[in-house]
N, C-alpha and C positions, 0 to 999 in steps of 0.2 A: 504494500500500500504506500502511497503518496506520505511522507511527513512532512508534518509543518511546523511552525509554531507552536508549543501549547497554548497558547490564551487563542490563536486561531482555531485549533481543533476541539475547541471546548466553549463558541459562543454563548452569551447567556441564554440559559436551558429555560429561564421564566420568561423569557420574550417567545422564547419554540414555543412552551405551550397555552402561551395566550394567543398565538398563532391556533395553533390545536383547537383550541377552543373555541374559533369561530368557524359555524356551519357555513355550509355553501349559502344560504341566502344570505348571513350575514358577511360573505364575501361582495357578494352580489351587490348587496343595498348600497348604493350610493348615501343613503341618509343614514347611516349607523354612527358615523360621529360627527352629523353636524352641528347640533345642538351643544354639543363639548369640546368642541375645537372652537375656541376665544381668538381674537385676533391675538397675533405678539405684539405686546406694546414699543415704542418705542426705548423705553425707557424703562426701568428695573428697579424694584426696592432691594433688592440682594439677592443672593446665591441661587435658594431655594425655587424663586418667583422665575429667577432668570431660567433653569433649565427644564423646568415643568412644565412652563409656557410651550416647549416647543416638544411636547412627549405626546398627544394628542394627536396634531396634525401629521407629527412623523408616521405615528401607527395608523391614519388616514389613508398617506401617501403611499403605505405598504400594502391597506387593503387596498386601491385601486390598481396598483399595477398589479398584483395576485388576479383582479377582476379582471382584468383589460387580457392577463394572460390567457383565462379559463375562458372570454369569449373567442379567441380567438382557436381555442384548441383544434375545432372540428378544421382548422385549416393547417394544422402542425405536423400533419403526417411526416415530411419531413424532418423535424424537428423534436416528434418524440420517439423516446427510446426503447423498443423492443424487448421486452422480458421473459430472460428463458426460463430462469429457475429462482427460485424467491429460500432462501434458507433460512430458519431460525437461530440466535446465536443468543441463547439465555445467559454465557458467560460475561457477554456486554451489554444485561442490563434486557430489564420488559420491552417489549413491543422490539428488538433488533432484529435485523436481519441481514444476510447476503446477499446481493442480487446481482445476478450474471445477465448480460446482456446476450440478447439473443445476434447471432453472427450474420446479421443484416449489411451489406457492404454501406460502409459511412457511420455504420453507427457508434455512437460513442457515450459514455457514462456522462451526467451532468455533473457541474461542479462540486468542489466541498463548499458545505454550509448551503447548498441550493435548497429550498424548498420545493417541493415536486408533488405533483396529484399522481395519485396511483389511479387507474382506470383499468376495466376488463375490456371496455374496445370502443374505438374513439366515437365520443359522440358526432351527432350532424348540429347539434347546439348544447352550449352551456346547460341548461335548464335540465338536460335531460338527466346530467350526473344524478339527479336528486329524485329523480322517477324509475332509476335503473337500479331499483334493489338496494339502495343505498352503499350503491358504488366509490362514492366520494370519499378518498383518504390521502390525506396529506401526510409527506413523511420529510425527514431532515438529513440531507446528505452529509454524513460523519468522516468516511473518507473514501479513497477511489483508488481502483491500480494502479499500477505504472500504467499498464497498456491499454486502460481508461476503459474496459472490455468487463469489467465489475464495478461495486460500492456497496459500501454498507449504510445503513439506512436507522433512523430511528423511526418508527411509523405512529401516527397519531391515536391508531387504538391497534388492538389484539385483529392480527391478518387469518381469514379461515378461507384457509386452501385458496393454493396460486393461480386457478384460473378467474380471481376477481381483481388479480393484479397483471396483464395483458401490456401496456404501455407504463412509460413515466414520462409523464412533461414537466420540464422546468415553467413556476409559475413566479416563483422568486429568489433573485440573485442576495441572500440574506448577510453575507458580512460585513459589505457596506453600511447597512443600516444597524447590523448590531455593533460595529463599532461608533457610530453614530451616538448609538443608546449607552453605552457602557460611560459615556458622555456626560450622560443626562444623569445620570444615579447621583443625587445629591451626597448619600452620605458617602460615598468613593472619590466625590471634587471637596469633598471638605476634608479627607482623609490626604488627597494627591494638594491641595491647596496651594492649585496653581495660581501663580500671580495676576498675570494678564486676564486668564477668566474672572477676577474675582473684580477686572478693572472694567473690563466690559459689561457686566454683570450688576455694575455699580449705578446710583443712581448722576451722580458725578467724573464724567469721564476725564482721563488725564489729557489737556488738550498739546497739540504737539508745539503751542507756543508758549506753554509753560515754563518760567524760567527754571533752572537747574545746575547743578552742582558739580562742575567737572575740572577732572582732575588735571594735572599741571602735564601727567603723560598722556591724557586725551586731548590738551591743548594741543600739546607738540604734534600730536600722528596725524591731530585736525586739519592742521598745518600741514604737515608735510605732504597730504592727501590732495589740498587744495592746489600745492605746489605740483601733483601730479596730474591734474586732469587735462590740463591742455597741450600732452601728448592724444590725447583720443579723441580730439577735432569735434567738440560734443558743442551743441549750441547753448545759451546762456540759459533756459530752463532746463535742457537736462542737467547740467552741471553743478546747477544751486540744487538739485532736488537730492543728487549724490552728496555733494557736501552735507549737506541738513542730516540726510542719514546717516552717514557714515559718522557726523558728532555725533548726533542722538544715541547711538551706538553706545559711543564712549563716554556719553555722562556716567555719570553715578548718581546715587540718594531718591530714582524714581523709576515707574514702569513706564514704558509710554509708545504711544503706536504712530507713526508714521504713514501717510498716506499719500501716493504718486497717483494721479488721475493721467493714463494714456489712451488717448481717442486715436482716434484709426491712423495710423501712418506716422505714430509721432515719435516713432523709436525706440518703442517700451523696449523690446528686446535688445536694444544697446544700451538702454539706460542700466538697467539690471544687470549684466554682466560685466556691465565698467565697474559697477558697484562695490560686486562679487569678486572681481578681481582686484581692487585695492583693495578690498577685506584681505584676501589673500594676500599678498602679497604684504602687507602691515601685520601677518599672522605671529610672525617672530616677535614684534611688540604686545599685538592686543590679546593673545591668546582664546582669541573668539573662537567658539564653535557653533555655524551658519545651517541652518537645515532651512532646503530652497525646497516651495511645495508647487504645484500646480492641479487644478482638476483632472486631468490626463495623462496617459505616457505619450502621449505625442509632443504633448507642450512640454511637458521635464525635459524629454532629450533634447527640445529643441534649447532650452534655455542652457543646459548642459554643454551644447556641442559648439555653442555661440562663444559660451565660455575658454573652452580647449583652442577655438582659433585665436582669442584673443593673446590666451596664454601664449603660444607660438607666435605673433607678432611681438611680442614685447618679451620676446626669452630672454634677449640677448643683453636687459638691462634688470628684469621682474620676473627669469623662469622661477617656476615654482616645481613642485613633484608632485607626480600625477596621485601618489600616494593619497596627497590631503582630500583629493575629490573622488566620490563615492556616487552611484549611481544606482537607484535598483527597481524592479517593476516588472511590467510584463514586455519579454524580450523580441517578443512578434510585433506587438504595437509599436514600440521604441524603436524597431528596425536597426537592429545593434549592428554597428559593423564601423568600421574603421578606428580611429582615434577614441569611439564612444566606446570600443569593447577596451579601452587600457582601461578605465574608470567606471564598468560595469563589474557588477558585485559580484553575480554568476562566474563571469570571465576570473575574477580575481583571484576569489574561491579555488577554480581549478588552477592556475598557475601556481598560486604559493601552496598548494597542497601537497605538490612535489618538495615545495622548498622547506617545511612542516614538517616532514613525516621522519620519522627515527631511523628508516632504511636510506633514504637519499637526500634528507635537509640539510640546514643549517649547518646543526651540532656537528653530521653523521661528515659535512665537509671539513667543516674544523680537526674532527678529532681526526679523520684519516690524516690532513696536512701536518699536524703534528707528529702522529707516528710515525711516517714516513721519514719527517724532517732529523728528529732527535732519538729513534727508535732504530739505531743499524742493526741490530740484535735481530728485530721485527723483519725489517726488510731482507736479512738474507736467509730467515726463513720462510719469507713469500718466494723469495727468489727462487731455492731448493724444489719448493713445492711446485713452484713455475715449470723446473727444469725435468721434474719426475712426471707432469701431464705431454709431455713433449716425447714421450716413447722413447727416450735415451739419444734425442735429436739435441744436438750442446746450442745452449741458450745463450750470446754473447751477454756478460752481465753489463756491461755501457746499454746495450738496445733496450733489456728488460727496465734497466734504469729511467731511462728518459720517455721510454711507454707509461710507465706505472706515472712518473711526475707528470706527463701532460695530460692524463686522465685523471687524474688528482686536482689537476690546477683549472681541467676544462670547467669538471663540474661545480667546483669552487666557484669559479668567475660567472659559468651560466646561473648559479643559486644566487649570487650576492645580486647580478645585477636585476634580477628579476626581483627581490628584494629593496632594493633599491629604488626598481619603480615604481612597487605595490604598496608599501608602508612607508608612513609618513617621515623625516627627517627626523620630525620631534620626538617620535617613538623609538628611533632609534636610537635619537640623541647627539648631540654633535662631536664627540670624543670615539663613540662608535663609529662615525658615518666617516670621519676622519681616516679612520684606522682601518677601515674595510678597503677605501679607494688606495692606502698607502699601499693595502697588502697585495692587492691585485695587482699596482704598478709595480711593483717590486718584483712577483711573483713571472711575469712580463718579460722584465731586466735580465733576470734571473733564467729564464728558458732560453735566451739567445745567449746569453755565456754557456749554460750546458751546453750548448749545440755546439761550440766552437772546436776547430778541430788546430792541434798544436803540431805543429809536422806530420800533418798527416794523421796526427790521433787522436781521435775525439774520449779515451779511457778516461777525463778528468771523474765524470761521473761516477766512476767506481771508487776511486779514492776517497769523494766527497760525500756519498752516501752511504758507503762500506767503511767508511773508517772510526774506527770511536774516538769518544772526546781526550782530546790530548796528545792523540799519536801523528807524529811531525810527517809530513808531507813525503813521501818519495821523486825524489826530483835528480835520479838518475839518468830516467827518461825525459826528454823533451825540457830539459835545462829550466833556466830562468820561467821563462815565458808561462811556459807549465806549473810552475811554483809561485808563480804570482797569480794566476789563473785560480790555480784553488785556493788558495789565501783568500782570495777576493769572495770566491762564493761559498767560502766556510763563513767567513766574516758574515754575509749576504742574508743566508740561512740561517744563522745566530738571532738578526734580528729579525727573519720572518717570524720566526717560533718564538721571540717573545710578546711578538703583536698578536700573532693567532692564539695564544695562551691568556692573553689578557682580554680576548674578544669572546675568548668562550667564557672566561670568567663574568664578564660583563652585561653579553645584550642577554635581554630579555626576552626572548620570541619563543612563541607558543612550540612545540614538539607533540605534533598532534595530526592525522588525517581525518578528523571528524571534520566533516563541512561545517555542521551546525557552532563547531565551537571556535573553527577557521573566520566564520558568517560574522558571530558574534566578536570576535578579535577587528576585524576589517572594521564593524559598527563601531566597536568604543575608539578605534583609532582615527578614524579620517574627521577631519574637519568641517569638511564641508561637504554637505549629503544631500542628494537630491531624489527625491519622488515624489509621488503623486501624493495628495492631502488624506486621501484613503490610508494611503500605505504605510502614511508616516505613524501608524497605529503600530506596526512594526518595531518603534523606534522606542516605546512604552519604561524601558529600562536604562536608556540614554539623558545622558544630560547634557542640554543644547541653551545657548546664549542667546543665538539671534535669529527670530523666525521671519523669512521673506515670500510672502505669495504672491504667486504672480495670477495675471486673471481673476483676482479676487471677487469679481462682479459675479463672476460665473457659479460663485458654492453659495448653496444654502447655509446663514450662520451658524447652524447645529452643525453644520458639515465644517467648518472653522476650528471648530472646539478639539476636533481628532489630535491636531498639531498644536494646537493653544493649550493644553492640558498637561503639555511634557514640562517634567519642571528643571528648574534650572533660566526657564526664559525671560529673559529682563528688557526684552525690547523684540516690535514687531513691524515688520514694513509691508504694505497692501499694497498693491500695483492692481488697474484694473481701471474699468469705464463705466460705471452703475449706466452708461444710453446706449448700451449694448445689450444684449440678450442676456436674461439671468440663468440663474441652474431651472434646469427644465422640473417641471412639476406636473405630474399627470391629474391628480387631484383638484378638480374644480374647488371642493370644501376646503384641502389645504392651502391651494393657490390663494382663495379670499382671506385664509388665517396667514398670510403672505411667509409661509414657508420658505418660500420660495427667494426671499428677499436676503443680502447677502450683507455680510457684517460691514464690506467696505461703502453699501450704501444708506444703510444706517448711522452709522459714523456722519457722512455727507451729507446725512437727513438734519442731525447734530450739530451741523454745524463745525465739525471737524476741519481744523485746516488741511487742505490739498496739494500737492504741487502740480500743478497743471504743466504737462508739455506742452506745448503750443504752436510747433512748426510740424505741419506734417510733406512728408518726405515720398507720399506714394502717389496721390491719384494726380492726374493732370485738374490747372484750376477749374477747367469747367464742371468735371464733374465733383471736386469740394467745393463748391460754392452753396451747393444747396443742404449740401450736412453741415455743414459751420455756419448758417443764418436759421435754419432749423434746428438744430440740435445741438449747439454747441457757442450759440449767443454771439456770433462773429467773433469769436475769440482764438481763432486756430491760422495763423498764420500759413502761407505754401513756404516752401523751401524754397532755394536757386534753382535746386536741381528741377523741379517739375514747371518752373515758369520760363525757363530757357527753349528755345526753339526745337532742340532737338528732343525734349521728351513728347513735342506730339509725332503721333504716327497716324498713318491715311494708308490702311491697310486694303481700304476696298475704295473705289470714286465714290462723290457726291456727300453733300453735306448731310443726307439722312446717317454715314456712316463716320461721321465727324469723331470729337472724343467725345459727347454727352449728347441723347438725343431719344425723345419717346417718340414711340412708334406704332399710331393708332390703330389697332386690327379688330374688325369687325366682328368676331369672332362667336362661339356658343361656348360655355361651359359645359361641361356631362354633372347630369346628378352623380349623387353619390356620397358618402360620409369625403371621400379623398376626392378634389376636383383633380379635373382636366379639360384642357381647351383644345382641340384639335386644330383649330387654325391656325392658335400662335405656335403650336409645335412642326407646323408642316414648313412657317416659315422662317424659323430656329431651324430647320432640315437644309431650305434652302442657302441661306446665311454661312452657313456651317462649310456648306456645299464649295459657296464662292470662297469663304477663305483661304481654305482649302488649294483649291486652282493656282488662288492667286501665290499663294507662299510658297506653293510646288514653282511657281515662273519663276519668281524672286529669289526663290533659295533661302526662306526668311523661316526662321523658328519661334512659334508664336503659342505661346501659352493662353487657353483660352477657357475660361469659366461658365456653366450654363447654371444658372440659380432659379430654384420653382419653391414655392410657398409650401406644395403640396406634393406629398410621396407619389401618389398616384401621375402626376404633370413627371416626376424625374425617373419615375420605369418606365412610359412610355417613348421617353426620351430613348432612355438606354435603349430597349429591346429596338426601338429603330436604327438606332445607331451602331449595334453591335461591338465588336473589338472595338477599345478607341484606340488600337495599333493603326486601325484604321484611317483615322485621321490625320495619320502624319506627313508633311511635316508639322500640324499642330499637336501640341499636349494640350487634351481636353478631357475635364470635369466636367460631372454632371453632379449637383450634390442640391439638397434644401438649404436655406438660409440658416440655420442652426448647422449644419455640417461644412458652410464654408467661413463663417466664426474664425478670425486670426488666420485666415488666409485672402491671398493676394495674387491677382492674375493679367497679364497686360491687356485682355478683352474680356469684358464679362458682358454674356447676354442673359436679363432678366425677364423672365415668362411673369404675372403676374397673374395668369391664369380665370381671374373672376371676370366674366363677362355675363352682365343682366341686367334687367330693367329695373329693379327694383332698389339696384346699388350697394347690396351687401357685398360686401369681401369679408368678412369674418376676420379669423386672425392678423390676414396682411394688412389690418389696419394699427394694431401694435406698434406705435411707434419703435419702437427700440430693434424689432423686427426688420424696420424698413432701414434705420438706418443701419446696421450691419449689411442690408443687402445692397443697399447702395454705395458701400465704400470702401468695394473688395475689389476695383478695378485701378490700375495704373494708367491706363492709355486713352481705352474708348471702353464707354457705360451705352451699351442699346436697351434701353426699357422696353419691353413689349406689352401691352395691354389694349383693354376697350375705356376710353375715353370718358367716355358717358357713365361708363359704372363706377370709375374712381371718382369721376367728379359730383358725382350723384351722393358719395359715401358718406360725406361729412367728414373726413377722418384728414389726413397728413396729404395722403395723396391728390384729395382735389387743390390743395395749394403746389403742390410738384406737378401737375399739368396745367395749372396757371401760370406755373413758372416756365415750365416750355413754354408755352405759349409767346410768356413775355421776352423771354430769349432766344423765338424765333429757331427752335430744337425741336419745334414739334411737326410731324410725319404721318401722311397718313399712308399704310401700304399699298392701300389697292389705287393710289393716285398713278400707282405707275416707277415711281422711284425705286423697284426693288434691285435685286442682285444679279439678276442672270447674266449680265455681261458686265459685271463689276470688276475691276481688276484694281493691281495696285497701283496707287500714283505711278505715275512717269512710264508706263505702259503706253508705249505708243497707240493711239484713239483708233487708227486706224485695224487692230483686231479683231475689235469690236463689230458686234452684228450691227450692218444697217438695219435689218428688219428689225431688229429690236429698238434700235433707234426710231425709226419710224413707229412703232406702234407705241412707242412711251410718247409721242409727239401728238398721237392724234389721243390718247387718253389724254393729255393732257389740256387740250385742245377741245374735247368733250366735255371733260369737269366745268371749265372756264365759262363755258356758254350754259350749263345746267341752269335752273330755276333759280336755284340757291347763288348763284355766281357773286362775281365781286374782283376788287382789285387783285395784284396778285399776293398780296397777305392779309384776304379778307378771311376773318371767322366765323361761324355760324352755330348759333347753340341755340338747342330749346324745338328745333326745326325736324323735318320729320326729311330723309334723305329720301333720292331715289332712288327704287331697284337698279342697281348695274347688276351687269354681270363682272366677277374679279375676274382678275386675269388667270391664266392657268400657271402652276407652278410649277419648278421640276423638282421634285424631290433628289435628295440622296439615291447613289445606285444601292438597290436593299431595300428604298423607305416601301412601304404596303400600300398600296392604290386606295385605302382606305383615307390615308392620310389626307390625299390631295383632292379626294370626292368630300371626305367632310367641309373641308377646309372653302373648297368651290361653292359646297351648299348650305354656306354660315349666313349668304349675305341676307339680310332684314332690314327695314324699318326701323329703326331707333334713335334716339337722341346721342348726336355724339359734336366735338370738336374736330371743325374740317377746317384744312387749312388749305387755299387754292394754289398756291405756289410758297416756295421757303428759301430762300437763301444763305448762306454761311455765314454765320457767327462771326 
């Protein structure tokens, strides 16, 4: 079986069975704890009130996704797990058991700690578990094989005979939220009486302009810190928000939390490991120990691997050792590979485990080089022994000599320096770390004088390892030369053996090949440790100084407390954009008890001081214009770099494919819980299509972003699109706007999907939704939508199609302006189809004289259109004749914004 942790393999067992103890309708019930789920207040009388608050809507948030799982079962065929044989195991305890998975190709055991529905065979709905015999039983995944092909289980009541156990589907992922709760146990935070919880928790927070008390060596390092930054080319608010922290750090006499507000593009991930790297590199002074969290293993590694280059550009003035920095998490998500695996925990693990172990570590190299060195006795009874496996074949004793020392010395130098790079300096110590690189250079020195041949004779070797202490040199042979030769490496060898005699006396390193106690060694030693905020529940036995999260907006504040709890922490830093997307909440009841609301914007809510970044570095201006006067109070400056000539790009002709531009389509939404538009996807096909073409002409590598509000809008995207090898030479996404969150693409085309009269869009009126989706592009932003229905909403978006409007960005598709012979600038015109020319001229030409007509940037709202026919598209080779028929038979009647002609910004 799988081991882990004990505090993992042992979640609180009174949380399982208050699980246990709710029946399937009271899974089901949406209303089961609405009436007791209280909003979380703002603000806190103490300890008690603080973590209660948030123990209701947690157990909310666990029943709905349990619900959301069990409706969704009759469609999990894939996803649940085949059960061959169900075994009783009274040695661990009522209700255990075995369970073998049946040898279904894919299939595989759920996780540990997963929560799982037992079923005798999958229902066609939810409702039926509770009509089928009372089929419905819940059990607790204890632990799982290696070959994930079993687990053993705790089950909610007593199992009679295994054909009422048929499948098991995961319903919920449970050690998140039980370390979550292990949180929330008053009398365990008043036992742990962590600082900062008790600061947050307070009805008076520490605010971070609080004066404070620092010391005369925190002045100095303040200083010396300040004196550092302007090698790292950082603009004047990243700089002050580093400084700020990096004091704050080093006061004394208070706790205090720190908060960096980074809005789209404004360099959070170089503020942060500028940070991390003067921490480091000031580690010889402040003796700080850094534990960096993030919601994800994508965002850790990234924040990690930002770090390692930075270390690499400034080696040459600020290397550090890779020792200090600690990495650990799930190694699939993290996509471990390069410089990230020197500083991955697993990786580490196996490396020093050879250097550990009592047959081939540390000690096991020391003590050979000593024996070798001061033991002749020793070695010419290897030597004998050497000469007796050799079938009476004569062993020259010079060759056995200089074999045996350069395998002595190989694996000496491979153990030290892999040592070297795995364990921190400080843990070695500076008198050790000293004396390690002496002995190696020496030992170096030392192998090309053995090798030296003195007339022809290379025999020094025998003299100088065969001879015992005192006995004078024979210098019959090979004169002078030869007698100063060995002098020198008798000398040599004197002092190698009493530096390796004082190094085994000295270091302290573990002699061990258990991982678990290796794991644990690598934890208490490195300084600066990175994972996920989950993870850092992990860390439970640690004692950390300085806690840094990045994305802060993104966790639930109960989900803060995992890392906030560890004691020893006397200062905290938040990075993060409360007008970004928050941690997602499935819970309607929990979302209104705003579970969902994350400590950094609370704090914000407070009143808490900020440091705002305020130059952003990625989108081109047109399209930050309307996230920084919406969302951001015109306070976000552009950089050089994006208002310089050369970051726009003109990837396809015509001002509909400028950098920033909506693009009115007529279109129908599909009922449905998930929407979809088939028209804006047919011409997202087309779009795709041209750029495509065009970058295959140019030769041009073009990263490109497809963003849909709705799951259903981004699988029919994919399934049309197939491989996206396909598309190359573009790299293209297709993701929702919560899955492109902290990412950045130099075209992003957005579906918007809601097309109706009525003018709902639902969640895409979410502010904090829209702007995430809007300010994941660098180059060019194409908004795709129907006109009429955003502006119909009431919500964000009828002022962002008043805004096209007013900036002359706004496009209607079927005027004729589309892609089919779109190329990239400086394409010479003549390529291009006349006929297509011609028939954009007589649309054009068409619109101009309709009823509706007008100048050529006349508008029309409120107006009833006339049936045209749209033009025909061409889809992608692949797309389904389906696409380009709906798409043909969208056009209607409606109230929309028409715009008779447009010209360039």
């Amino acid at each position: 079986m799988v081991k882990g942790n004990g505090a993992e393999r042992k979640p609180d067992d009174k949380l399982v069975d208050l699980i246990f103890s709710w029946s399937l309708q009271d899974v089901m019930n949406q209303e089961l704890f609405r009436d007791k789920a209280s909003t979380i207040p703002d603000r806190f009388s103490g300890l008690k009130s603080y973590v209660d608050s948030f123990r209701i809507p947690l157990l909310e948030e666990m029943r709905a996704e349990m619900s959301s799982n069990l409706e969704s079962l009759p469609n999990a065929h894939s996803s649940a797990v085949p059960i061959r044989s169900m075994v009783p195991k009274p040695r661990k305890g009522a209700k255990a058991y075995h369970v073998t998975v049946a040898g279904r190709r894919g299939a595989r055991s759920p996780f540990i700690g997963d929560i799982v529905v037992l079923v005798g065979a999958m229902p066609r709905r939810a409702a039926e578990l509770a009509s089928n015999g009372g089929s419905y039983c819940l059990a607790h995944v204890k632990d799982v094989s290696r070959d994930r092909l079993g687990f053993e289980i705790r089950a909610s009541r007593e199992i009679q005979g295994a054909s009422c156990c048929a499948f098991a589907a995961s319903l919920l992922s449970f050690i998140p939220y039980a370390r979550i709760w292990r949180c929330l146990d008053y009398d365990a935070a008043v036992k742990r009486s962590p600082a900062l919880v008790k600061v947050v928790a307070g009805d008076a927070l520490v605010s971070h302009s609080t004066p404070l008390v620092t010391s005369s060596a925190g002045a100095e390092t303040g200083a010396d810190v300040a004196a550092k930054l302007s090698a790292f080319k950082l603009n004047d608010s990243q700089a002050d928000a580093i400084l700020s922290c990096v004091t704050a750090t080093l006061r004394d006499g208070a706790t205090k939390f720190s908060l960096i507000w980074g809005p789209p593009g404004t360099g959070k991930t170089k503020t942060i490991s500028v940070l991390l790297l003067l921490l480091l590199t000031s580690q010889a002074q402040t003796k700080c120990r850094v534990l960096t969290c993030t919601p994800t293993n994508t965002a850790i590694s990234q924040v990690a691997s930002r770090l390692l280059e930075l270390t690499k550009q400034h080696a040459a003035t600020d290397g550090g050792c890779h020792g200090d920095l600690l990495l650990f998490g799930n190694p699939e998500r993290m996509a471990i590979g390069g410089d990230l695996s020197e500083i991955f925990l697993d990786t580490r693990v196996k490396r020093l485990k050879k250097c550990f172990s009592q047959a081939t570590g540390w000690r096991h190299c020391l003590v050979s080089l000593v024996g070798f060195l001061g033991e002749p006795t020793t070695l010419r009874s290897q030597y004998n022994e050497a000469c007796g496996q050799k079938d009476g074949t004569e062993l020259p004793e010079a060759s056995f000599i200089r074999s045996r020392f350069h395998q002595i010395f190989q694996n000496l130098r491979n153990c030290f320096r892999t040592i070297m790079s795995q364990v921190p300096k400080a843990v070695l110590l500076e008198k050790n770390y000293k004396n390690i690189v002496s002995v190696i250079k020496m030992l170096e020195d030392f192998s090309m004088l053995l090798d030296r041949k003195i007339d022809g004779n290379n025999n020094v070797a025998v003299e100088v390892f065969m001879t015992t202490s005192g006995k004078k040199c024979d210098d019959s042979a090979g004169g002078v030369g030869k007698k100063a030769l060995v002098e020198n490496l008798m000398r040599d060898k004197a002092t190698i053996l009493g530096v390796t005699r004082t190094l085994l006396r000295d270091l302290k390193l573990p002699v061990t090949r258990s991982d678990f106690r290796i794991k644990k060694f690598c934890l208490r030693s490195a300084s600066f440790v990175f994972c996920t905020v989950s993870g850092s529940a992990k860390l439970n036995a640690q004692k950390m100084d300085l806690l840094l999260i990045d994305e802060a907006g993104q966790l639930k504040e109960c989900e803060s407390l995992i890392p906030l709890q560890l004691s020893g922490l006397k200062h905290a830093v938040l990075i993060g954009d409360e007008r970004q997307l928050p941690a997602t909440v499935k819970s309607k009841v929990a979302e209104a008890a705003l579970l969902g609301r994350s400590l950094f914007e609370r704090l914000s809510l407070l009143g808490h001081k900020k440091h705002l970044l305020n130059i952003q570095y990625r989108m081109h201006p047109s399209i930050s214009m309307f996230p920084n006067q919406n969302f951001y109070d015109r306070n976000i400056l552009d950089g050089a770099n994006v208002t310089q000539e050369g970051h726009q790009r003109s990837y396809l002709q015509g001002a509909m494919f400028g950098p920033y531009s909506f693009i009115n389509i007529d279109g129908l939404e599909d009922p449905g819980r998930s929407k979809r538009n088939m028209a804006e996807l047919a011409v997202i096909l087309e779009i795709l299509h041209a750029l495509k073409n065009a970058c295959t002409s140019s030769q041009l590598g073009v990263s490109v972003g497809v963003i849909c509000p709705y799951a259903a809008q981004v699988e029919a995207i994919q399934q049309q699109i197939g491989d996206a090898k396909s598309m190359l030479p573009l790299t293209l996404r297709v993701n929702s706007v919560d899955g492109f969150q902290g990412s950045e693409e130099d075209v992003i085309i957005l579906s918007t999907v809601r097309s109706n009269g009525a003018g709902f869009i639902g969640f895409l009126s979410n502010v904090r939704r829209t702007n995430v989706a809007l300010t994941r592009a660098r180059h060019c932003l194409w908004i795709l939508g129907n006109a009429a229905t955003l502006r119909g909403s009431g919500s964000i978006w009828e002022e962002l199609v008043r805004d096209a409007v007013d900036r002359r960005c706004f496009f209607n598709w079927d005027d004729g302006a589309g892609v089919s012979s779109s190329l990239v600038m400086g394409t010479p015109p003549s390529v291009r189809s006349p006929k297509v020319r011609e028939d954009r001229k007589s649309r054009t030409e068409a619109d101009t004289n309709s009823k509706h007509g007008g100048g050529p940037s006349s508008l029309v709202f409120g107006s009833e259109s006339e049936n045209k026919t749209p033009r025909t598209l061409k889809p992608m080779p692949g797309a389904s004749a389906e696409v380009a028929r709906l798409h043909c038979s969208s056009g209607r009647k409606t109230k929309i914004w028409r715009r008779k002609s447009c010209t360039e910004e």
